[in-house]
Each structure stands twice: as structure tokens, then as C-alpha cells.
C-alpha positions as CSV (number, residue, x, y, z in Angstrom):
1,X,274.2,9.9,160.9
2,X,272.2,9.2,164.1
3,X,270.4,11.9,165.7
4,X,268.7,11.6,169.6
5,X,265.6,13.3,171.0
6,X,267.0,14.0,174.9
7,X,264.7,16.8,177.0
8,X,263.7,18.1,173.6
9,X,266.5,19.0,171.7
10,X,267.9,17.2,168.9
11,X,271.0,15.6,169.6
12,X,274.0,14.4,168.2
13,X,275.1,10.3,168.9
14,X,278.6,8.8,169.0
15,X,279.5,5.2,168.2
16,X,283.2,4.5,169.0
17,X,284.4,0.7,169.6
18,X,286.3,-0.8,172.7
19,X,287.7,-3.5,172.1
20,X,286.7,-6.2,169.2
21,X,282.7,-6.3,169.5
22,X,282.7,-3.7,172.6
23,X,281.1,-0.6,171.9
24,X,280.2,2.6,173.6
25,X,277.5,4.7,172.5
26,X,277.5,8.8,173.7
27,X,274.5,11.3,173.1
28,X,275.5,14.2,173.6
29,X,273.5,17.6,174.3
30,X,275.9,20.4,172.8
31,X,275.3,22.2,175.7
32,X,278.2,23.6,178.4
33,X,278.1,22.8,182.0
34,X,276.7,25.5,183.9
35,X,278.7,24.6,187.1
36,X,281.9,24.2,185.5
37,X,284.1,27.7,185.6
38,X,285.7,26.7,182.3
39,X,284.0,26.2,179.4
40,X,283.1,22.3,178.9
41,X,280.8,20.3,177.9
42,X,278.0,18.6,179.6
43,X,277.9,15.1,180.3
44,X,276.5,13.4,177.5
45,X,274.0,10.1,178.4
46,X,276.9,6.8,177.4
47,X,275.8,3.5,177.0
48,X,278.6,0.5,176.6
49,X,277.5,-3.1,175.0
50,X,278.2,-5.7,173.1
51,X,277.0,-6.0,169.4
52,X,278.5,-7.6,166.1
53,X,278.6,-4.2,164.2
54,X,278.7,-0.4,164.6
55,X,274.8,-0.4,163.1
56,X,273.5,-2.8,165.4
57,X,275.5,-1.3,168.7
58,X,273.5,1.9,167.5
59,X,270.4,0.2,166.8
60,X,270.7,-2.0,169.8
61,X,271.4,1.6,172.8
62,X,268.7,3.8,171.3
63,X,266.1,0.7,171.6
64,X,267.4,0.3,175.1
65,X,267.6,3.9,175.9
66,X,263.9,4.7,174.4
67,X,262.3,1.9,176.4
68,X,264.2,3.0,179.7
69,X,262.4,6.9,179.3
70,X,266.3,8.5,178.9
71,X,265.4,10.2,175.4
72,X,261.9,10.4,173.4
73,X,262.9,9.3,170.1
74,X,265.8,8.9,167.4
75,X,266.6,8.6,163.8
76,X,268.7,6.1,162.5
77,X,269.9,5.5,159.1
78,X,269.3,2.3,157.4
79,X,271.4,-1.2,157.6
80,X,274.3,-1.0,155.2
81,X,273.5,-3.2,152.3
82,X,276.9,-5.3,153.1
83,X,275.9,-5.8,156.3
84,X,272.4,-6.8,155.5
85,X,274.2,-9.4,152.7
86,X,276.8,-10.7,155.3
87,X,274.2,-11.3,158.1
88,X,272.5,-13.6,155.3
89,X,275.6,-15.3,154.6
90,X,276.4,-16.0,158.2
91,X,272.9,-17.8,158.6
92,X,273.1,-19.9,155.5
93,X,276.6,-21.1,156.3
94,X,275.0,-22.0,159.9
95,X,272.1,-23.8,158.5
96,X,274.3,-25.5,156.4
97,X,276.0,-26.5,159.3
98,X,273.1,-27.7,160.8
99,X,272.1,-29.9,158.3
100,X,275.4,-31.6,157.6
101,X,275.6,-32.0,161.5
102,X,272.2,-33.7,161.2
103,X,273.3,-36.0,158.3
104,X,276.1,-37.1,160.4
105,X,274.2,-37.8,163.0
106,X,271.4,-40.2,160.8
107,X,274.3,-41.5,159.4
108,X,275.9,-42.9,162.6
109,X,272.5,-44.1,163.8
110,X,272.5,-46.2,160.3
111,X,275.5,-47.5,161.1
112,X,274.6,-48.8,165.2
């Protein structure tokens, strides 16, 4: 679970996706709105973007939100192991591709 420094307090932060590799990511102060006459909560800081996973949506809005002075720090658990070996996979296959792509190409110069 992901945790958020905002105006000193620790926070909690909430990862829900859009649509496909749309994601919105909330931090949000457990405190109440103290103009509101019923008893809500405050507006929590939201961030929406674009990301491949739920880990790197995370990873990616407390980077941004850090660097941009809206909260101090964060924790953040590590990459799932899965996601570390499919993110692998991914660029094998496409250097794989690239190569077979460049053999093509060498090949068709041969030929000329």
C-alpha cells in the first residue's frame, strides 16, 4: 500500500483505472471539509495519466506530484515480481523483432 506525505500528515493513495491504460491516482487527507455543513470529506489532490500498469501509474503521479512541490514524500511498495518478469519479456520479444527486421532488411539489400 502507498502512503503520501501532503502538509505533514501521512496520507492514504488511491489507484483506480479508467479506461484500458487510463488511470487516476487520489491522495486523500482523511480530514472533513470545514465549510461543508454535512459531514464530507475534503478534496483529496487527483492526478489522471496514462501508464501500462497500476504500479507504474503509482510510481509514475507521486514522481510527478513530488517534483511539482504538491506533497513532500511517499512510500511505495516494490514492483511486483510478474510485472518486473513481463516488462523483460516485452523487451526481448521487441529486440527480437528488431533483429529479424534487420535481417530482412540485409537480406533484400543481398538480393538488389
Amino acid at each position: 500500500m502507498a502512503k503520501a506525505i501532503w502538509e505533514g500528515r501521512e496520507c492514504d493513495v488511491l489507484v483506480n483505472t479508467d479506461l484500458e491504460a487510463n488511470w487516476s491516482v487520489s491522495i486523500l487527507s482523511g480530514e472533513y471539509d470545514p465549510v461543508s455543513l454535512i459531514k464530507r470529506p475534503a478534496a483529496p489532490i487527483v492526478m489522471k495519466l496514462r501508464a501500462k500498469s497500476r504500479w507504474l501509474a503509482l510510481d509514475q503521479s507521486l514522481r510527478s506530484l513530488k517534483a511539482q512541490g504538491k506533497i513532500s514524500d511517499y512510500t511505495l511498495e516494490p514492483r511486483p515480481a510478474a510485472e518486473l518478469a513481463a516488462a523483460e519479456a516485452e523487451k526481448a520479444r521487441l529486440a527480437a523483432k528488431k533483429v529479424a527486421g534487420a535481417k530482412a532488411a540485409a537480406e533484400e539489400e543481398d538480393a538488389e
